[in-house]
Structures are given as C-alpha cells and as structure tokens.
N, C-alpha and C positions, 0 to 999 in steps of 0.2 A: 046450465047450472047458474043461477044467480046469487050471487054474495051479497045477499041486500036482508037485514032480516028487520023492516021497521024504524022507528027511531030507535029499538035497541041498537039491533046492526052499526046505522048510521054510527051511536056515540060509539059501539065499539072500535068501526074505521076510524072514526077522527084520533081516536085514544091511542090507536098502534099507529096510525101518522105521526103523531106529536111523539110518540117514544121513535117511530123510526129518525125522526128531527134531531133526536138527540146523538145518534149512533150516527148521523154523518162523519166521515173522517176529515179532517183539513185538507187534506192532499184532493186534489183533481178540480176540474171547472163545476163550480156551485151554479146550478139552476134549479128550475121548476118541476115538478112528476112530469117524465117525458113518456108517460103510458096511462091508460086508462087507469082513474084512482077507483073507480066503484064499478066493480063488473055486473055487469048487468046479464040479463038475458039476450040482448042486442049485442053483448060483445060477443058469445057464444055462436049465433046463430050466423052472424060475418064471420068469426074464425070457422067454422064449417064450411060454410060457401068460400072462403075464401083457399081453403083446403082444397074443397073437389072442384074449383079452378083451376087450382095449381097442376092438379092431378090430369084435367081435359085439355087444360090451353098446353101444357108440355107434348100430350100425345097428337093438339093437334098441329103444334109447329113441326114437330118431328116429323109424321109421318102422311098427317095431310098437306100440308106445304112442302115437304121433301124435303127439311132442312136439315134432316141428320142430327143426331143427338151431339155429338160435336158442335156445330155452329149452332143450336137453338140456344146450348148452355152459356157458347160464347157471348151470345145476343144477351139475355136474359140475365146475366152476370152483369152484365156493363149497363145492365138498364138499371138493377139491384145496387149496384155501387152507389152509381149517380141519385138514386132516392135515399139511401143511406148517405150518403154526403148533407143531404137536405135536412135530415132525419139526426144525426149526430150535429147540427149548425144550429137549430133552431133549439130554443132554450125553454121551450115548454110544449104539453101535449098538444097537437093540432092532429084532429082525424086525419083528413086526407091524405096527409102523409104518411103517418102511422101508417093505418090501414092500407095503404099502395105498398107498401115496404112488407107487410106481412103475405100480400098477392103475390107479391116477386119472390119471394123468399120461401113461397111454401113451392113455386114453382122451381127457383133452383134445389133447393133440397129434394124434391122430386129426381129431377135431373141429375142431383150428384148418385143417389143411386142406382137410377138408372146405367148412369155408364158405369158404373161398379160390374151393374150386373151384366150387361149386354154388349158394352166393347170391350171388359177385362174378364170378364167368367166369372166373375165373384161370387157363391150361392147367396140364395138367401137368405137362407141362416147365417152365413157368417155374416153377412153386411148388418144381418139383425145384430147379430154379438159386438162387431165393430161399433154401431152407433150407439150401443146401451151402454156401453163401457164409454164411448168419448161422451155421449150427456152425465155422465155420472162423474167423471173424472172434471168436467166445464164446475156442476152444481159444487164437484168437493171444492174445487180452487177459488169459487166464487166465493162458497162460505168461510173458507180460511181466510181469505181476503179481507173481506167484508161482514162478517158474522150475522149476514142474515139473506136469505134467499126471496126475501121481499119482492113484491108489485108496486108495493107504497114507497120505496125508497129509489127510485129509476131517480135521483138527479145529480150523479156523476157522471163525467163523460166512462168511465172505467167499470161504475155499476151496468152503463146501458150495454157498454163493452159484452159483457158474459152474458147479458139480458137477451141479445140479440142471435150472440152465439148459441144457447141455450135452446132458443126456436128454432136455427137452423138444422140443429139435430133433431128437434124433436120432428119435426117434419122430414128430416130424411132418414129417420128409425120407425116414422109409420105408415113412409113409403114400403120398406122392406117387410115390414113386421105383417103388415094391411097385404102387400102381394106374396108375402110365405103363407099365409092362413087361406086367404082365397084361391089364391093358385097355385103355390105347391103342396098345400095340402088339400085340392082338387071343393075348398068349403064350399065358394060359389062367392058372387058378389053379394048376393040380396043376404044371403048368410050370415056374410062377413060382417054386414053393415049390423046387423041384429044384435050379433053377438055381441061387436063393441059398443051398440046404444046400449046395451043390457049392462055393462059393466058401469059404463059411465053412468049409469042409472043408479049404482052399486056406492060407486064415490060419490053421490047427491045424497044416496039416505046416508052413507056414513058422515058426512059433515052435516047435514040438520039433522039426524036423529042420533047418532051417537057422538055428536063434536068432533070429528075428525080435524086435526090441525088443516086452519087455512090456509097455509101454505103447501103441506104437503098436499090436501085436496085442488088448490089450484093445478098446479105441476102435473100429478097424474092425469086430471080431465085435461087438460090442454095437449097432452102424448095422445090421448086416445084415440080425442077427436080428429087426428092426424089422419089416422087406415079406416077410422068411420066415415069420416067424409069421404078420402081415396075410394074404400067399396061402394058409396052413394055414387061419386060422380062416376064410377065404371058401369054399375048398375043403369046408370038413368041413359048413358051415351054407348054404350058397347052395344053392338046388333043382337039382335031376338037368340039368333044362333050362337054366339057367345054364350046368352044367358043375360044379357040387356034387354032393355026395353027400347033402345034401338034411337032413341034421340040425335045421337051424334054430337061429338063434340063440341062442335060451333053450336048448334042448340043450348045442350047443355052449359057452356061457359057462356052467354048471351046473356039466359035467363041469370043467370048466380052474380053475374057483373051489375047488371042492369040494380038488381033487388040490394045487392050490396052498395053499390052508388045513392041509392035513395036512403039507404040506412046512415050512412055517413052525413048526407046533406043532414039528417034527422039530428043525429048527436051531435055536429056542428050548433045546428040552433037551439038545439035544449040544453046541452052540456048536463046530460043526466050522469055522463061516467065520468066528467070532471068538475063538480061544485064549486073545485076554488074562483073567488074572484077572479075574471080577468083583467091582465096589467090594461096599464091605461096606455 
C-alpha cells in the first residue's frame, strides 16, 4: 500500500508533519523523523520480505543449525539490542539501520512466540489473545501519552520508545495469528498467504476509495503483513510434502536478504521516504 497520492498527498504529509511539529511535547531528546516519512511501496515490499525473513532465518537457526530455540533467541536478542542501541543514538532516519532493526525484530518476535508455544505449551490462540490485547494496551498508552499514533512524529526518544514496541508485537501477534489460521486451523500456507493479501487488499480500497484514517490504515496493514509474509516465506521454503514449494530456508532467506539489501542501498540514494534536507 503506498501513501503517496500526487502533489495532493505530498501537501497533505507535509500539513500533518507541520501539525505533528506542533504537538511535540518538551519533555524527551528533540531530534529528526527517525522513520520512514513517506511510505512508499518500497517500504511495504521490505517489510514483507523482511517478515518472511524473520519467519525462515528463525527456523533456519533453530532447527537447521541445531541451535535450539533457547539460544537462537539468545543470539538474535543481543544482535537486536545492539542495532537498537544504534538505532535509538542516531538522531535522524538512516535505512540500514532502520531496516536491520526491523529484520532483527521481526525475527525475535517470531521467536518470542515460538517459545510461548513450543517450550511452555501456550495455544495458539491464546498467544493470539495475549499479543492483541498487549499491542492494544502499547497503542492505548502511547496515545494517552502522546495524543497521537503517528509515523510523522517518531522524534522523541519516548515516541520511538512505543514505536518500536508496537512492531514487536505486531510481529509476534502475526506470528501466532499467521500459524493458528494455517496450521491450527489445518488452512494451508498458500491459503493463508491469499487470505491475508485479500484483506490487506481490503485496507488499500478502504483508505483510497472510502478515506479510511491514515493512521488507522497504516497500523492494520503493517499487523497483517506480519502472517502474510509468515505463510509466503513458509509457502516458498517448507518441502512439497508439507505443502511448500520446497525452496528451503536458506534459499528462501538468501533471496529476500539479497533483494532487500539492494532496496536499501536504493532509498539510501534517492531518499524518496525521506525528503527532508539532509544535515550538513
């Protein structure tokens, strides 16, 4: 889904920029949009791949490397810190950061449910109900906070704070959600994946043909795309016998890394999702 609708679109982001300008609060460290200001279709197509990454590279530290969901998550948390340490230092958007931080992150939130479900029993449903309720309970505290659930306003350390929390959920609710539809309710992957392009297809006509809030439609495509990508990258890497097309992990995460690396380098040089000047 692209948020771009022409030079209307255009003045309309600059217009809710300048009002989010004004609703900054005094309190917390003042910097630059530390997120993509104009989502493009290139943001969409990385958070996807960067999704059914998360989804392949976890299964294949796990269970291709023998690394136990235990230590993968160890691993993979201490890698997510350390790029979140980079990522809350640096005072304005830089891709490769960002985007490494959203790979890590869709990988442990993978992993958190994971071991929810497979070394404590937790169903999937409930781990579905647990993570709907704590993203919901994140968006209410953010907006009491903050009075506004904004993309355009990321330049608090305390806004990126719930921003960041925010994804982690949403990435470990469409872990659960993505493997209760496919696999406990026996849909299949290639299913799975239909269904939720068919919805998110659903929040695109609602926000250009009937105006659906920008906000609210960013937030629910960005949940979605969570078990849409999850049943893609299961679909493309699970064997024929599963119900894959049999790629394998390492295929699969190769291609999506590679494609994603080049898209970065892309929006690095064009800076099509971030217009602003850069500092000198």
């Amino acid at each position: 889904m692209t948020y771009t609708r022409d030079d209307q679109e255009s003045n309309e982001i600059n217009t809710s920029i300048s009002n989010e300008n004004a609703k900054v609060p005094p309190r917390g460290r003042q910097m630059l949009n530390k997120v993509p200001v104009v989502i493009t279709i290139f943001f969409w197509i990385i958070k996807i791949m960067a999704t059914t990454v998360g989804e392949t590279a976890a299964d294949f530290l796990n269970m291709n490397l023998k690394w136990g969901l235990t230590n993968t998550t160890l691993v993979m948390s201490g890698l997510l810190l350390i790029t979140m340490f980079f990522q809350f230092r640096s005072k304005k958007y830089v891709p490769r950061i960002y985007w490494l931080a959203v790979v890590l992150i869709s990988v442990v939130g993978t992993l958190v449910t994971d071991n929810l479900v497979d070394n404590f029993g937790v169903a999937l449903l409930t781990t579905t109900i647990i993570f709907s309720f704590a993203l919901l309970a994140t968006f209410a505290a953010w907006y009491a906070s903050e009075k506004t659930l904004s993309i355009h306003s990321i330049y608090t350390t305390k806004r990126e704070a719930y921003y960041w929390l925010a994804i982690l959920f949403t990435f470990a609710l469409g872990t659960a959600a993505g493997d209760l539809i496919a696999e406990g309710l026996n849909m299949g992957y290639w299913k799975s994946a239909l269904m939720f392009a068919a919805l998110i297809g659903i929040v695109t006509i609602a926000y250009y043909r009937f105006k659906l809030n920008a906000v609210l439609a960013f937030w629910i495509a960005y949940i979605l795309t969570r078990p849409f990508g999850a049943s893609l990258g299961d679909y493309l890497s699970q064997p024929r016998h599963a119900g894959g097309l049999g790629l394998g992990t390492v295929g699969t995460s190769a291609i999506f890394l590679v494609t994603i690396l080049f898209l970065i380098i892309y929006l690095t040089k064009t800076r099509i999702d971030d217009p602003s000047p850069a500092e000198e």
